[in-house]
C-alpha positions, 0 to 999 in steps of 0.5 A, spaced: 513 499 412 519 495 412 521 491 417 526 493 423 532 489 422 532 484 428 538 486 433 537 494 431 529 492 435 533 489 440 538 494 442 544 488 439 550 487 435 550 482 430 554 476 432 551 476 440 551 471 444 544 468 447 545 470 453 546 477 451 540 477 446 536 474 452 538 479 457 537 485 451 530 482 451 527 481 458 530 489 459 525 491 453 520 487 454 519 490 461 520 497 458 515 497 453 510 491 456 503 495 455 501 495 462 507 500 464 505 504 458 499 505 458 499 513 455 503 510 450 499 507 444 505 505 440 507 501 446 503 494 444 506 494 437 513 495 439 512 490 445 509 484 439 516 487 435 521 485 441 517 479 442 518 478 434 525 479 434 527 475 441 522 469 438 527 468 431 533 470 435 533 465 441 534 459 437 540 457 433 538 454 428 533 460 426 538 465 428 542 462 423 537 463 417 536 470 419 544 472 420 543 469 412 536 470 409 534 476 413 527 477 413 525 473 407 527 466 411 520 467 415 517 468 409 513 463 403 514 457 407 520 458 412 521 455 418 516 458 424 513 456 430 508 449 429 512 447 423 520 444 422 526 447 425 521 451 431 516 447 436 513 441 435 505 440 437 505 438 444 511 439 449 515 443 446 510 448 445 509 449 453 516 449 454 516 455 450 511 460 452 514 457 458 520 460 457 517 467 455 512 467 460 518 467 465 523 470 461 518 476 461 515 476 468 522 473 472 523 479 476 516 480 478 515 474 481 521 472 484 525 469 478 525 461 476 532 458 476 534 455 469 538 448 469 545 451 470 544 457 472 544 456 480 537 455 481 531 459 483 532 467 486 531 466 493 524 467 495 522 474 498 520 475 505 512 477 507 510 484 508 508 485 516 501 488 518 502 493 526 496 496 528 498 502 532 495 507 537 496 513 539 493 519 542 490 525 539 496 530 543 501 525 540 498 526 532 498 534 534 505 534 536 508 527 532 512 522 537 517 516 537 514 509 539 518 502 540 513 496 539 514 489 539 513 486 533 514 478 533 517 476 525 522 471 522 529 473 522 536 471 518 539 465 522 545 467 525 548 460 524 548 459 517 547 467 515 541 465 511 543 460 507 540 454 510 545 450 510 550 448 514 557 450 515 554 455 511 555 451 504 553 453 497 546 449 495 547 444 490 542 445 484 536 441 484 537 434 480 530 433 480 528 439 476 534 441 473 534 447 477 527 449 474 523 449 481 517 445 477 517 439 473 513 437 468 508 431 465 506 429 459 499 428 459 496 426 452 496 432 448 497 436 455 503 438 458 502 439 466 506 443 470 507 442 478 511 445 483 518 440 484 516 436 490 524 435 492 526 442 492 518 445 493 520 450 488 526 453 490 531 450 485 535 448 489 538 442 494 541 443 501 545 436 502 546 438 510 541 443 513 543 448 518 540 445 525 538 452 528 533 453 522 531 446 519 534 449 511 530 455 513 534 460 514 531 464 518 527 463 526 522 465 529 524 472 534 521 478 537 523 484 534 523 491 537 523 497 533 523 504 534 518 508 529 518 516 528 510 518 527 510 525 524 505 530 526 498 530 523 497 522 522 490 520 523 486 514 523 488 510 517 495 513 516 499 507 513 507 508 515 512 503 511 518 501 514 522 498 508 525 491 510 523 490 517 518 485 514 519 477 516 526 475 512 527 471 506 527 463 504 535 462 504 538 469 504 532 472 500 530 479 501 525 481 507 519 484 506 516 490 509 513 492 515 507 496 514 503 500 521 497 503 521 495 508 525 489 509 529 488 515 533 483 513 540 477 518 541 478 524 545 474 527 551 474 534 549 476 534 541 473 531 535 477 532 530 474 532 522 481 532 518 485 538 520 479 541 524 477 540 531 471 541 534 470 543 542 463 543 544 462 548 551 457 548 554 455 556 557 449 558 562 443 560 559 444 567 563 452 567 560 448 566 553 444 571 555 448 576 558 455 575 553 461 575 556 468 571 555 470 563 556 476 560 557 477 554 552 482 548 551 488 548 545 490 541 543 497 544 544 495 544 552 495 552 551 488 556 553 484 561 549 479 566 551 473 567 547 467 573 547 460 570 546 455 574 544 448 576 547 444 573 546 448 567 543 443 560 542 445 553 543 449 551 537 453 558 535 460 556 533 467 561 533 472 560 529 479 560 532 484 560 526 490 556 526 488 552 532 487 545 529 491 539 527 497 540 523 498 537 516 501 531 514 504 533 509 505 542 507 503 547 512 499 551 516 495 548 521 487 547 521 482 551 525 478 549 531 471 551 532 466 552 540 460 550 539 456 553 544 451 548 548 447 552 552 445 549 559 437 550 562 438 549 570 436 544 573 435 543 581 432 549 582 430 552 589 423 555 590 426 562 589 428 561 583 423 559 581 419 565 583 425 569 579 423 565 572 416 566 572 417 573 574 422 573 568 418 570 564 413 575 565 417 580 563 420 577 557 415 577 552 419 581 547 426 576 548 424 571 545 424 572 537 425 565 535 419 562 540 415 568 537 416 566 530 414 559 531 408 559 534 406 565 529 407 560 523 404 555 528 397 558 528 397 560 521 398 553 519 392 549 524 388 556 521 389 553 514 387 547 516 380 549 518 379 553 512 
């Protein structure tokens, strides 16, 4: 298959400028790197294509062999990376993969200042971690907290900035702007963070007094955070930008809490289910009749028990659960029954248990089945 003309690959017009074929570049790199596309299988091949096209258009000189000869100046013997008119064997084969390494990945990791060009992106503020608890009732109906969360915030003074009066910075002399200077070491160039500007680019002659050049302070924040109903134990809410602010001016970073819904004394709760456990009289589980349990709404509710009811027993309420985070509809909430034996009792009592006993012979189906299995198991080990 023909090769694709060049600037068609990059979206260009013949005769652009270098910036414009730069820019063309970086915007389809980012549309077509693989790790974007990965239910796209042509998208590795068109990304070697861009890079292709960008690495015979960003150098005048091959540019120009290109806008003469076509495709046919990179071949049988033209100029190509590692051979005259592209890269030497040493710094500048470095400088170059440096180049389209940030060219690629700039906006991803902040961006890096190029000579001339204003110096790095100002650096991105770090996220924010608050761990917040509230009560099941809160995670029922949603609630409003105001927390206190203790960050960095811009400068008023210098208004992010860092410098006083708040001034422009001046490019870095050191490293051009690049953030990071390079050395040449035998067959090796070594990269290293600029130690003048610490990697930001650029230089602040007179630093603002109220943040050291910083452009941001130390401050205790409140907020007010809406918590919607249905939240549980582990729900993350972000709140975009109310992170700690940015190096000079940089954009801030997000503040992310974590909810943690405390233990209830009378409900357990299994995603949108609450379990209730009640406990009844061995005579109420033994006659039947109607309770009255507890709802999370701070409502009541009547339930009939069966006769004869065992310990153990759920009933279902419908709808009488935690409400979703997201959808509709609310979950269930089930009774179980915990069946009571009494305890301090008195010598009538007693007697009126072992004459019920007596009678009862016939009462208990489930005591009857065991010790029937019972007898049959200790007859089996004897034969």
């Amino acid at each position: 298959m023909a090769k694709r003309d060049f600037y068609e690959v990059l979206g260009v017009e013949r005769g652009a400028s270098g910036d414009e074929i730069k820019k063309a570049y970086r915007k389809k790199a980012k549309e077509l790197h693989p790790d974007r596309n990965a239910d796209n299988p042509k998208a590795e091949d068109q990304f070697k294509e861009v890079n292709e096209a960008y690495d015979a258009l960003k150098d005048p000189e091959r540019k120009a062999a290109y806008d003469r000869f076509g495709h046919a100046a990179f071949e049988g013997g033209g100029p190509r990376p590692g051979q005259g008119g592209g890269f030497n064997q040493q710094g500048d084969f470095a400088s170059a993969f440096s180049d389209v390494f940030d060219d690629l990945f700039g906006d991803f990791m902040g961006g890096r200042g190029r000579p001339g060009g204003g110096g790095r992106r100002a650096a991105r503020g770090s996220d924010l971690r608050y761990n917040l608890r509230i009560k099941l009732e809160q995670a029922y109906k949603g609630t409003q907290k105001t927390i206190n969360v203790p960050t960095s915030v811009q400068c008023d003074t210098c208004e992010g900035s860092g410098a006083e009066g708040g001034a422009e910075p001046t490019t870095c002399p050191t490293c051009s702007g690049m953030g990071k200077v390079r050395a040449q070491q035998g067959f090796f160039t070594v990269e290293r963070t600029c130690p003048t500007c610490g990697g930001l680019g650029q230089h602040i002659k007179n630093p603002c007094k109220a943040c050291g050049g910083q452009g941001r302070v130390e401050k205790d924040r409140s907020l007010s955070v809406n918590i919607p109903a249905g939240v549980e134990t582990g729900t993350r809410i972000r709140l975009a930008g109310e992170g700690e602010a940015g190096l000079r001016g940089g954009p801030a970073g997000d503040l992310y809490i974590f909810i943690e819904v405390e233990p209830h004394p009378l409900f357990e709760r299994e995603g949108p289910d609450l379990f209730c456990r009640v406990p009844v009289s061995m005579i109420a589980a033994a006659l039947g009749g109607d309770i009255e349990v507890p709802t999370i709404d701070g409502g009541r509710s009547r339930v009939k028990i069966p006769a004869g009811a065992q310990g153990g027993k759920q009933m279902r309420l419908r709808g009488k659960g935690m409400p979703p985070l997201r959808g509709a509809g609310n979950g269930d909430m089930f009774i179980e029954l915990s069946v009571e034996t009494p305890v301090n009792l008195t010598s009538r009592q007693k007697e009126l248990l072992k004459e019920f006993e007596g009678l009862a012979k016939d009462n208990n189906p489930e005591t009857s089945s065991f010790f029937s299995k019972v007898k049959s198991f200790w007859d089996g080990m004897k034969g």
